[in-house]
PyMOL Python script that loads the backbone (N, CA, C, O; Angstrom):
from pymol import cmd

cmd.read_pdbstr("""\
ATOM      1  N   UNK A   1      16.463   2.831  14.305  1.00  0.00           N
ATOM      2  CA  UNK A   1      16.123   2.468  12.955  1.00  0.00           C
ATOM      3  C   UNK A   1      14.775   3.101  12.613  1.00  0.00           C
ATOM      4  O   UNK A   1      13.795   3.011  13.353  1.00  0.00           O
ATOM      5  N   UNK A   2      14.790   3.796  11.355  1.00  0.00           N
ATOM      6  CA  UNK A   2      13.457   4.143  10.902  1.00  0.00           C
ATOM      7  C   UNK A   2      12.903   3.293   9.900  1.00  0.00           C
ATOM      8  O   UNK A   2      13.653   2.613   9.199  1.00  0.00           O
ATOM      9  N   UNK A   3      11.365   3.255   9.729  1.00  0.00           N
ATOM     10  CA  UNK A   3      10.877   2.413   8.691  1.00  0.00           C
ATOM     11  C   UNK A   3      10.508   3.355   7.683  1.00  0.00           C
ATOM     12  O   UNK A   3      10.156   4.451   8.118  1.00  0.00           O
ATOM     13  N   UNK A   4      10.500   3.182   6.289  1.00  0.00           N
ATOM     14  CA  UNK A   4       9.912   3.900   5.152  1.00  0.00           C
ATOM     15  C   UNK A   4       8.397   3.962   5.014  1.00  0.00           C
ATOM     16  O   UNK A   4       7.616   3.397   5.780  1.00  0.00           O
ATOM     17  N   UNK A   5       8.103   4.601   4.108  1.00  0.00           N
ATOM     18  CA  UNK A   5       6.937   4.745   3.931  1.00  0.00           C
ATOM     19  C   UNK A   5       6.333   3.575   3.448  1.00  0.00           C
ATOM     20  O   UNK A   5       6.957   2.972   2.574  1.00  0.00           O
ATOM     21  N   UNK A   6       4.693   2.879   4.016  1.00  0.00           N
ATOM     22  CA  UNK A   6       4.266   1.475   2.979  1.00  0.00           C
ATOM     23  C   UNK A   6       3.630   1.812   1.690  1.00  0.00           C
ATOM     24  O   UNK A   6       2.702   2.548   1.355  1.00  0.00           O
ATOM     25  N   UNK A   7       4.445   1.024   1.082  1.00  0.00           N
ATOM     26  CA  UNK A   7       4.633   1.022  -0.397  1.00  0.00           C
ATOM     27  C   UNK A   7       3.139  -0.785  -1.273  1.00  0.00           C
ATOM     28  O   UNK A   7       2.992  -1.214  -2.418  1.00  0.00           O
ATOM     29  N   UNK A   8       2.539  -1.137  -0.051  1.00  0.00           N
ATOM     30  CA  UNK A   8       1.742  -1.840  -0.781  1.00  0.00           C
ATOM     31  C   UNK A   8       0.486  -1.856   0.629  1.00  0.00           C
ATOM     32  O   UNK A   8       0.543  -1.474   1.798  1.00  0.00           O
ATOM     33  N   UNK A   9      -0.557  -2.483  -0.186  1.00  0.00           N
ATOM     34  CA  UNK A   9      -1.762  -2.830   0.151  1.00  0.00           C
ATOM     35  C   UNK A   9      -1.884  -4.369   0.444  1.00  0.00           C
ATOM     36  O   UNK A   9      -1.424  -5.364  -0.116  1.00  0.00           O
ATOM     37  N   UNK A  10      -2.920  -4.115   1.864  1.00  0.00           N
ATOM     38  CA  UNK A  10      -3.123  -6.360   2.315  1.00  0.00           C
ATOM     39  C   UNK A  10      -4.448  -6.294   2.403  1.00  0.00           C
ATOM     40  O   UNK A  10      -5.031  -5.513   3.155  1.00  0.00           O
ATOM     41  N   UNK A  11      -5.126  -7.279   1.481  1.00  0.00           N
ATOM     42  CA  UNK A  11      -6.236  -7.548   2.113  1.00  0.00           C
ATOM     43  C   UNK A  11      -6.725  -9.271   1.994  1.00  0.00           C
ATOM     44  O   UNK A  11      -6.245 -10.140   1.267  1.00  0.00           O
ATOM     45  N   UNK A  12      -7.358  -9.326   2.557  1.00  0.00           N
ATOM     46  CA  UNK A  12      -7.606 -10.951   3.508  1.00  0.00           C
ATOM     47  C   UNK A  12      -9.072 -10.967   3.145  1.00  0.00           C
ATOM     48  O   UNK A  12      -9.873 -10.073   3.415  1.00  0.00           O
ATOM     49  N   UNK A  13      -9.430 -12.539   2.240  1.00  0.00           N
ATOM     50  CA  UNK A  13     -10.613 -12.982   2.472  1.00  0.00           C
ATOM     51  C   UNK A  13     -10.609 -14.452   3.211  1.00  0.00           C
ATOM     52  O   UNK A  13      -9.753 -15.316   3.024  1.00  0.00           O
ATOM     53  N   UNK A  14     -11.869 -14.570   4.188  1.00  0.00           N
ATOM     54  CA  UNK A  14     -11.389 -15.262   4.742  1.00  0.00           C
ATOM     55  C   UNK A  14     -12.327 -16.782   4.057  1.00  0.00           C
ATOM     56  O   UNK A  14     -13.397 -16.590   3.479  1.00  0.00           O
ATOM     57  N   UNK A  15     -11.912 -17.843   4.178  1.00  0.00           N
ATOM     58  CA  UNK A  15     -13.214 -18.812   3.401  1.00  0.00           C
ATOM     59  C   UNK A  15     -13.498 -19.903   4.620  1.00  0.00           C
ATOM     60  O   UNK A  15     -14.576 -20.497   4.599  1.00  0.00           O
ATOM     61  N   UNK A  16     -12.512 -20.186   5.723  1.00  0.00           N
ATOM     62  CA  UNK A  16     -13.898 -20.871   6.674  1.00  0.00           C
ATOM     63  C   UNK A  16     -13.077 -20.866   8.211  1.00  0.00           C
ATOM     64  O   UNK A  16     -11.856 -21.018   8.253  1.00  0.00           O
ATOM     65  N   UNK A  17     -13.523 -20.761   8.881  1.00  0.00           N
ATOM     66  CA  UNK A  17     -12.917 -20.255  10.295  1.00  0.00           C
ATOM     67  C   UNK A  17     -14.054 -21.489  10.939  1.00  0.00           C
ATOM     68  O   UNK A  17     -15.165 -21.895  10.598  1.00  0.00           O
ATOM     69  N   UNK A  18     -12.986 -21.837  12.159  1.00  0.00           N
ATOM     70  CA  UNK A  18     -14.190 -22.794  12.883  1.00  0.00           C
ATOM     71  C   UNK A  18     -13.438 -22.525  14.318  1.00  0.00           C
ATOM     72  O   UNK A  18     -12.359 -21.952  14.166  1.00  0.00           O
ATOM     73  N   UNK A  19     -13.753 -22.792  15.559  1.00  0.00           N
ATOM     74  CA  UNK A  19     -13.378 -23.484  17.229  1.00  0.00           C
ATOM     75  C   UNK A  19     -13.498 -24.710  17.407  1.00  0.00           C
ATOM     76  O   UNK A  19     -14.461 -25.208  16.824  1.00  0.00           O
ATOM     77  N   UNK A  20     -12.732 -25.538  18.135  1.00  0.00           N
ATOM     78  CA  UNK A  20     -13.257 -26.514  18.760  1.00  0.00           C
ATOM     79  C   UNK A  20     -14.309 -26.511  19.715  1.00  0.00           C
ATOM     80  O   UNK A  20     -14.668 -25.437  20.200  1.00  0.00           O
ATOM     81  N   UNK A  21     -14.893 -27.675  20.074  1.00  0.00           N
ATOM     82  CA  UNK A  21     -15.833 -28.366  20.794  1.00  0.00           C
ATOM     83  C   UNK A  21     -15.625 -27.638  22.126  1.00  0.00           C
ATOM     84  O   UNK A  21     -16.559 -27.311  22.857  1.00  0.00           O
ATOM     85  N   UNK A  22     -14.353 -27.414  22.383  1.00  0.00           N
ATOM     86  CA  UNK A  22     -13.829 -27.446  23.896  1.00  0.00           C
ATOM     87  C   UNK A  22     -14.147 -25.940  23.892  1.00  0.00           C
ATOM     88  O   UNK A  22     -14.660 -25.559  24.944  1.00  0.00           O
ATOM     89  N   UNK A  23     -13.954 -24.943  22.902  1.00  0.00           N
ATOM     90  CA  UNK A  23     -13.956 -23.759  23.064  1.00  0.00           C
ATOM     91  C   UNK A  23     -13.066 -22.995  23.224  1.00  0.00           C
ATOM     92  O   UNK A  23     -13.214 -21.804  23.499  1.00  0.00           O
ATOM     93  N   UNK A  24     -11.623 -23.787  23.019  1.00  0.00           N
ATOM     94  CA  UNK A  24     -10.620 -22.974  23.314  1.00  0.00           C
ATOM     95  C   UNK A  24      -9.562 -23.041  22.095  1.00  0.00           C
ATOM     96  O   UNK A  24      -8.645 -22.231  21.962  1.00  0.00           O
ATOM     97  N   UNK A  25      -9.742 -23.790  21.492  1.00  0.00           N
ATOM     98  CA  UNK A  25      -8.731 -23.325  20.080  1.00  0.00           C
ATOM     99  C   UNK A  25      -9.664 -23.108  18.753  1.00  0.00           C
ATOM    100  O   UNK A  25     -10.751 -23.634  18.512  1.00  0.00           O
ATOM    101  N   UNK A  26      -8.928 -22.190  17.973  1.00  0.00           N
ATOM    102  CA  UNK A  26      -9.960 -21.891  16.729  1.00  0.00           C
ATOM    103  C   UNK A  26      -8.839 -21.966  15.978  1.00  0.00           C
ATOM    104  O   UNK A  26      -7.735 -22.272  16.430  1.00  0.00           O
ATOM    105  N   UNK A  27      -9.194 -21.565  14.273  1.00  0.00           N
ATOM    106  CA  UNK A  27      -8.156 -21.634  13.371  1.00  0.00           C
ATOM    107  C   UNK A  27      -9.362 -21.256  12.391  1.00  0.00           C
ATOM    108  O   UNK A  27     -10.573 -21.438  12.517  1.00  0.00           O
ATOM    109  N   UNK A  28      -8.444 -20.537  11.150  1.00  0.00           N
ATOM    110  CA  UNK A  28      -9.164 -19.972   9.935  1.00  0.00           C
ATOM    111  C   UNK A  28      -7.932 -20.166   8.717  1.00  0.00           C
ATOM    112  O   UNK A  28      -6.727 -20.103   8.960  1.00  0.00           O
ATOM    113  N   UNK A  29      -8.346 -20.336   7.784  1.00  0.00           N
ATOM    114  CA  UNK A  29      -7.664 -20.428   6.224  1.00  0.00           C
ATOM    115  C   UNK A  29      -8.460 -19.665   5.848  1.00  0.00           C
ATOM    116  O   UNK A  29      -9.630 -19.554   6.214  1.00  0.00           O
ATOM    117  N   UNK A  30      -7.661 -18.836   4.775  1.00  0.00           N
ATOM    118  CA  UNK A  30      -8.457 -17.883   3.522  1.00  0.00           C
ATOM    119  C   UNK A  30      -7.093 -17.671   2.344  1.00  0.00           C
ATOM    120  O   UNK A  30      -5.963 -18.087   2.597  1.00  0.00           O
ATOM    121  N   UNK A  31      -7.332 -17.198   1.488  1.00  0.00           N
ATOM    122  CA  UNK A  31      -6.471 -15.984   0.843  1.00  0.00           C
ATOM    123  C   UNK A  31      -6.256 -14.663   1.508  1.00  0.00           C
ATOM    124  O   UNK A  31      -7.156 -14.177   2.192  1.00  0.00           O
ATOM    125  N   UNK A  32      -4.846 -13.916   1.305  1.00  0.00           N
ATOM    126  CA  UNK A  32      -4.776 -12.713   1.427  1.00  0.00           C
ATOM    127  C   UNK A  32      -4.118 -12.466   0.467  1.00  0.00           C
ATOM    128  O   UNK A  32      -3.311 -13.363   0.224  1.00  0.00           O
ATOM    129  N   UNK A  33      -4.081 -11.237  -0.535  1.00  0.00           N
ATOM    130  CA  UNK A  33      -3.615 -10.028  -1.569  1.00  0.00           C
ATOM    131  C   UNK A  33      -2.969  -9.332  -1.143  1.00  0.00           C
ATOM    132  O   UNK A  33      -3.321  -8.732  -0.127  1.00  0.00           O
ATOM    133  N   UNK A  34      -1.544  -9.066  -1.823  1.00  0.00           N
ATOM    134  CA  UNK A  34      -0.637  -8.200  -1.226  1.00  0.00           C
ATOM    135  C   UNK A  34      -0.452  -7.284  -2.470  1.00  0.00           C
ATOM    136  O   UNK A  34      -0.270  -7.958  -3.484  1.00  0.00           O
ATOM    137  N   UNK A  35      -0.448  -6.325  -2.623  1.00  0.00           N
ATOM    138  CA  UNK A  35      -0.118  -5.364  -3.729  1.00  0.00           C
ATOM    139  C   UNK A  35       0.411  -3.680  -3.645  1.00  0.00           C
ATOM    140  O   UNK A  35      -0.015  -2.697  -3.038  1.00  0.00           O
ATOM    141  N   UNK A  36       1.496  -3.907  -4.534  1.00  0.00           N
ATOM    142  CA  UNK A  36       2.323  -2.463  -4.220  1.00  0.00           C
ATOM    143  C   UNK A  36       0.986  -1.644  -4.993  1.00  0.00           C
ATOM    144  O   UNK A  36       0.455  -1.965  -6.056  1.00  0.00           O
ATOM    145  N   UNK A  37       0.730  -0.797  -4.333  1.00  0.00           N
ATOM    146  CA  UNK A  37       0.658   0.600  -4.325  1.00  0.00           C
ATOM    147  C   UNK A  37       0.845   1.203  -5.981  1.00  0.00           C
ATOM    148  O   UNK A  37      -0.118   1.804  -6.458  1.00  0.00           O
ATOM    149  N   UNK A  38       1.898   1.052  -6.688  1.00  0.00           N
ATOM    150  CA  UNK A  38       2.534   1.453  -8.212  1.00  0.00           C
ATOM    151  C   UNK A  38       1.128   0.994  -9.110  1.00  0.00           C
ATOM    152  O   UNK A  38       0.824  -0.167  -8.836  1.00  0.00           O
ATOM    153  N   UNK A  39       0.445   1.463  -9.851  1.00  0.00           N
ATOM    154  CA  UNK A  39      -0.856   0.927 -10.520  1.00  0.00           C
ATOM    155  C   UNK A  39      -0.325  -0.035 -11.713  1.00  0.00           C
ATOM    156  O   UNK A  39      -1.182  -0.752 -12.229  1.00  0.00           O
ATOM    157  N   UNK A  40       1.215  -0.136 -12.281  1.00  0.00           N
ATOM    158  CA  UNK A  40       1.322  -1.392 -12.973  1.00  0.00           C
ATOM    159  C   UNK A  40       1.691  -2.516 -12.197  1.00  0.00           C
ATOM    160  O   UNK A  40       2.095  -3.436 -12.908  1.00  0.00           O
ATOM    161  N   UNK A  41       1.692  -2.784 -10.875  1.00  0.00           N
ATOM    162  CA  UNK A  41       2.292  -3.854 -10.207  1.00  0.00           C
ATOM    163  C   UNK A  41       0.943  -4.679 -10.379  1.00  0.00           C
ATOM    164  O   UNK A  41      -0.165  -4.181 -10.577  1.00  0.00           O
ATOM    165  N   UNK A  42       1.352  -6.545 -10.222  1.00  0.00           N
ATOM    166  CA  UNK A  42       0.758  -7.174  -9.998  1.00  0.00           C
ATOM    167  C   UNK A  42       0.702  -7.965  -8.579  1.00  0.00           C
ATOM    168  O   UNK A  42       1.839  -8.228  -8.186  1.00  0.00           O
ATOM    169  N   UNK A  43      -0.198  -8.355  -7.820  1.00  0.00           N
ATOM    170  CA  UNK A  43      -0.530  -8.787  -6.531  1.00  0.00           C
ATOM    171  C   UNK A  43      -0.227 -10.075  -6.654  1.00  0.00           C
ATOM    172  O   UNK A  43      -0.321 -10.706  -7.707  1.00  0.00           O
ATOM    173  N   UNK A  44       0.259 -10.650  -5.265  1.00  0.00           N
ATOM    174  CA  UNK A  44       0.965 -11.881  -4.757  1.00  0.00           C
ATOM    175  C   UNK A  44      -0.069 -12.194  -3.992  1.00  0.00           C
ATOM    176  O   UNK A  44      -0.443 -11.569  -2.999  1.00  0.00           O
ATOM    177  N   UNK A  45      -0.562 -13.211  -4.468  1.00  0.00           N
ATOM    178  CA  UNK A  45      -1.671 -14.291  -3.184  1.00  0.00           C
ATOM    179  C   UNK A  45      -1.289 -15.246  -2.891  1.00  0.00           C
ATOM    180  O   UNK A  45      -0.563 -15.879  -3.657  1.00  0.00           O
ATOM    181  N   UNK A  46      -1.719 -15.827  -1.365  1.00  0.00           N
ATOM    182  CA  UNK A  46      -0.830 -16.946  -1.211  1.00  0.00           C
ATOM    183  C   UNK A  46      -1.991 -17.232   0.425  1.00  0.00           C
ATOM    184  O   UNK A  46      -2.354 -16.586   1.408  1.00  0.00           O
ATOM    185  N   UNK A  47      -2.089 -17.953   0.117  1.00  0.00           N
ATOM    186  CA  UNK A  47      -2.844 -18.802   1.146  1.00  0.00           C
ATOM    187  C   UNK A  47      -2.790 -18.738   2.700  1.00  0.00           C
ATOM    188  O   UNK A  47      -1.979 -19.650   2.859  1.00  0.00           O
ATOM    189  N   UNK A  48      -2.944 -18.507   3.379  1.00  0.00           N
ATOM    190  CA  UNK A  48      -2.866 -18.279   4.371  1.00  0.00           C
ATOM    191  C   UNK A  48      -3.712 -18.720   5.871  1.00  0.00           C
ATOM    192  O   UNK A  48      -4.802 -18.402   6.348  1.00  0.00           O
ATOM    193  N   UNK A  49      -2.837 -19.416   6.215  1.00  0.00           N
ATOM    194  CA  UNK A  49      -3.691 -20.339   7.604  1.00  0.00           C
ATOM    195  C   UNK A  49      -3.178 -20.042   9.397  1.00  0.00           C
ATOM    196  O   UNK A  49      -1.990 -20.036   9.720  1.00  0.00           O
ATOM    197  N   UNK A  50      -4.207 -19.837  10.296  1.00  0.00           N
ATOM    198  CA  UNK A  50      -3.748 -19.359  11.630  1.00  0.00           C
ATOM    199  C   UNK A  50      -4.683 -20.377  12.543  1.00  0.00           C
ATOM    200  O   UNK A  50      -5.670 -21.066  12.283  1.00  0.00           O
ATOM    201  N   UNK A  51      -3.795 -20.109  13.899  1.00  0.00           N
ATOM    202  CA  UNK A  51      -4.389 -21.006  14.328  1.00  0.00           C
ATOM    203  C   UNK A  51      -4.246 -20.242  16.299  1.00  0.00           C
ATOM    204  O   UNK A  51      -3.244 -19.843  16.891  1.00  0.00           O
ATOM    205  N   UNK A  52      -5.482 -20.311  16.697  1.00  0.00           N
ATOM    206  CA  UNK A  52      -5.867 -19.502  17.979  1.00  0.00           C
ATOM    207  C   UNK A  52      -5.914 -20.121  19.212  1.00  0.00           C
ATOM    208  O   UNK A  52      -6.553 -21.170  19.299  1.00  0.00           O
ATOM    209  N   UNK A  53      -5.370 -19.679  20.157  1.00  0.00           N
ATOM    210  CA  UNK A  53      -5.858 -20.099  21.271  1.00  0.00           C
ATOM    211  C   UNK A  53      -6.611 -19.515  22.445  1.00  0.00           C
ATOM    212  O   UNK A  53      -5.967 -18.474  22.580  1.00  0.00           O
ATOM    213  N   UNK A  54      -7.571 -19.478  23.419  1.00  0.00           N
ATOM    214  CA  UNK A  54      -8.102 -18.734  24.608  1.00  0.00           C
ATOM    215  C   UNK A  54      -6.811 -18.881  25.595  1.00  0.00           C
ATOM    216  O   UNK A  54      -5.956 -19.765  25.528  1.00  0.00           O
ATOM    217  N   UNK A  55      -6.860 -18.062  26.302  1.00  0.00           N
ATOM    218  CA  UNK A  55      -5.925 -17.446  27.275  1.00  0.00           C
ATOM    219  C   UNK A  55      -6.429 -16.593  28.458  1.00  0.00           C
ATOM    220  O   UNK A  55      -6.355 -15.367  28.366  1.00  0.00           O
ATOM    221  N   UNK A  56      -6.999 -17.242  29.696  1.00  0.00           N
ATOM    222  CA  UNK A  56      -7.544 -16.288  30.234  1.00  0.00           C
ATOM    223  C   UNK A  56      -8.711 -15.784  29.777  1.00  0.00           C
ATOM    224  O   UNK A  56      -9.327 -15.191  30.663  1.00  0.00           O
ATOM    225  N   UNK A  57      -9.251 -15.801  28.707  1.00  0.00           N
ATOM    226  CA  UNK A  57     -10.476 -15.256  28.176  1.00  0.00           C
ATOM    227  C   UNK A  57     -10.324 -14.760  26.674  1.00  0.00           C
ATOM    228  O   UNK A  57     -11.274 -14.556  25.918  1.00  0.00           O
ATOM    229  N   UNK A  58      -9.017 -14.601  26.369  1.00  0.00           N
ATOM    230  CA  UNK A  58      -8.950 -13.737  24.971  1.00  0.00           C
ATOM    231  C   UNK A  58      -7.781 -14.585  24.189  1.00  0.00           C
ATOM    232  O   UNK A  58      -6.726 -15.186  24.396  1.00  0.00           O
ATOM    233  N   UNK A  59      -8.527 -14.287  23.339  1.00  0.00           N
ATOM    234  CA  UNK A  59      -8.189 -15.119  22.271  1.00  0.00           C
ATOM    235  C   UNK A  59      -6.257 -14.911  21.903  1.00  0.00           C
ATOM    236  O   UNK A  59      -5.954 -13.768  22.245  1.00  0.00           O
ATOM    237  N   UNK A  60      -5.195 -15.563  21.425  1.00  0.00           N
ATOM    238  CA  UNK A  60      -3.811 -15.198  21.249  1.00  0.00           C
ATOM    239  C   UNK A  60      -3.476 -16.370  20.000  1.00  0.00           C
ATOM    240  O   UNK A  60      -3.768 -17.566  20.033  1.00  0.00           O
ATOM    241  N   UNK A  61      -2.855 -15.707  19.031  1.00  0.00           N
ATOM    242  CA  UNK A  61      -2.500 -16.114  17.886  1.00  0.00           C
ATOM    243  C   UNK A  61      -1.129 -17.388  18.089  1.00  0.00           C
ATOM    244  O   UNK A  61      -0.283 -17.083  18.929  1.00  0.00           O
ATOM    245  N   UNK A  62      -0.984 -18.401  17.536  1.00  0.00           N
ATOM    246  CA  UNK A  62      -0.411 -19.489  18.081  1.00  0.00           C
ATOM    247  C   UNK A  62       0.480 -19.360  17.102  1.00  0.00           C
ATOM    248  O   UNK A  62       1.653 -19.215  17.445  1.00  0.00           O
ATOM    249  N   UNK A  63       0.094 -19.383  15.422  1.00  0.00           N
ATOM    250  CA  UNK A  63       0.735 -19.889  14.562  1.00  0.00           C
ATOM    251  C   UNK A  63      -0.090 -19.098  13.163  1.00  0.00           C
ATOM    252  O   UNK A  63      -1.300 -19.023  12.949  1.00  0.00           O
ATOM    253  N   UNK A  64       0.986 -18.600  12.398  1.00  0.00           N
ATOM    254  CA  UNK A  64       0.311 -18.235  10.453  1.00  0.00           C
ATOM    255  C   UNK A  64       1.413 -18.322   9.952  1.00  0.00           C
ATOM    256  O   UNK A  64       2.541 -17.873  10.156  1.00  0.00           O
ATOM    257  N   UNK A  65       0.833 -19.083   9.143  1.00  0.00           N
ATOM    258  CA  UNK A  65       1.343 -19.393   8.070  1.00  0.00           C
ATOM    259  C   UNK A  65       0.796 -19.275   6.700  1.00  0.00           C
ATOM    260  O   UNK A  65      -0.246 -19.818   6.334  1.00  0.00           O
ATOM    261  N   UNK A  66       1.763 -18.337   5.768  1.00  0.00           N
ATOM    262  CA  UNK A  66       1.612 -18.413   4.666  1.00  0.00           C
ATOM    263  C   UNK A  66       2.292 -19.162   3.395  1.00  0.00           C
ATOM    264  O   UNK A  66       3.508 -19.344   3.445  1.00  0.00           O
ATOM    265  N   UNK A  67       1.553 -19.612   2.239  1.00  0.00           N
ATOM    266  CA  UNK A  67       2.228 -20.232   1.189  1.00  0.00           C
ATOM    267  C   UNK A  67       1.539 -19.768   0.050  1.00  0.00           C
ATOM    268  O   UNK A  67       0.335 -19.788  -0.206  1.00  0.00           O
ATOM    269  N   UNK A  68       2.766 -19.233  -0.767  1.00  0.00           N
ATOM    270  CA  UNK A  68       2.310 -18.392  -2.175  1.00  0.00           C
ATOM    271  C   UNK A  68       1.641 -19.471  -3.101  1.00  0.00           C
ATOM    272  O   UNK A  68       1.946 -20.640  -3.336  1.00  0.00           O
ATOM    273  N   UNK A  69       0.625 -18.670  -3.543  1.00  0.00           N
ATOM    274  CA  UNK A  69       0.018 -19.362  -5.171  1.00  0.00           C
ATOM    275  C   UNK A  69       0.662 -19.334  -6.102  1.00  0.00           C
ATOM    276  O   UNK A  69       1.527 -18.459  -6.090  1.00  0.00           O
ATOM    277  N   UNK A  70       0.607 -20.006  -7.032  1.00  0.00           N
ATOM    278  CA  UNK A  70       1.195 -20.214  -8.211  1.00  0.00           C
ATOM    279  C   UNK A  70       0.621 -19.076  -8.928  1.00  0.00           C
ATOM    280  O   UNK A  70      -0.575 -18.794  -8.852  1.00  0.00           O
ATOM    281  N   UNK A  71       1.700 -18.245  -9.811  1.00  0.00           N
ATOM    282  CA  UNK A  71       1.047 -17.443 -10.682  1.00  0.00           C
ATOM    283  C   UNK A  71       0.632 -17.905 -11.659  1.00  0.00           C
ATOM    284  O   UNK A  71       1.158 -18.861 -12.229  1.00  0.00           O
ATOM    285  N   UNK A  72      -0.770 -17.097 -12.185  1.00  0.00           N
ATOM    286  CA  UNK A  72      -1.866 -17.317 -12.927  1.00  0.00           C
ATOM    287  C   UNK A  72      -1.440 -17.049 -14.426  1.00  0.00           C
ATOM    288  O   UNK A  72      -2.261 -17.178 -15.334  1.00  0.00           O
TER     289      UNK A  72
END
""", "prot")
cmd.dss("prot")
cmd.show_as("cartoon", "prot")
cmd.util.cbc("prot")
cmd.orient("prot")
């Protein structure tokens, strides 16, 4: 199977990231922007939350989840 060419843009702000006490799980919420590429398209934001764990020393993604915003 081949993939096509990407046809949009992601970008991620993030608004508060923290770890636990223990030092071994973290998690962050922000917005991320998704937008085609086409200069009349409009961008899909939608909330977006993850959640981390240590492993041996390095960090491994547990869980993201996204949920769209209501358009404006």
């Amino acid at each position: 199977m081949r993939l096509g060419p990407v046809t949009a843009e992601w970008t991620w702000t993030s608004l508060f990231a923290g770890v636990s006490i223990s030092g071994d799980l973290g998690y962050t919420y922000g917005i991320y922007e998704l937008r085609e590429k086409a200069p009349a398209s409009f961008p899909n934001e939608e909330i977006m939350r993850a959640s981390w764990k240590k492993v041996l020393g390095d960090w491994k993604l547990v869980i993201d989840v996204a949920d769209p915003l209501p358009r404006k």
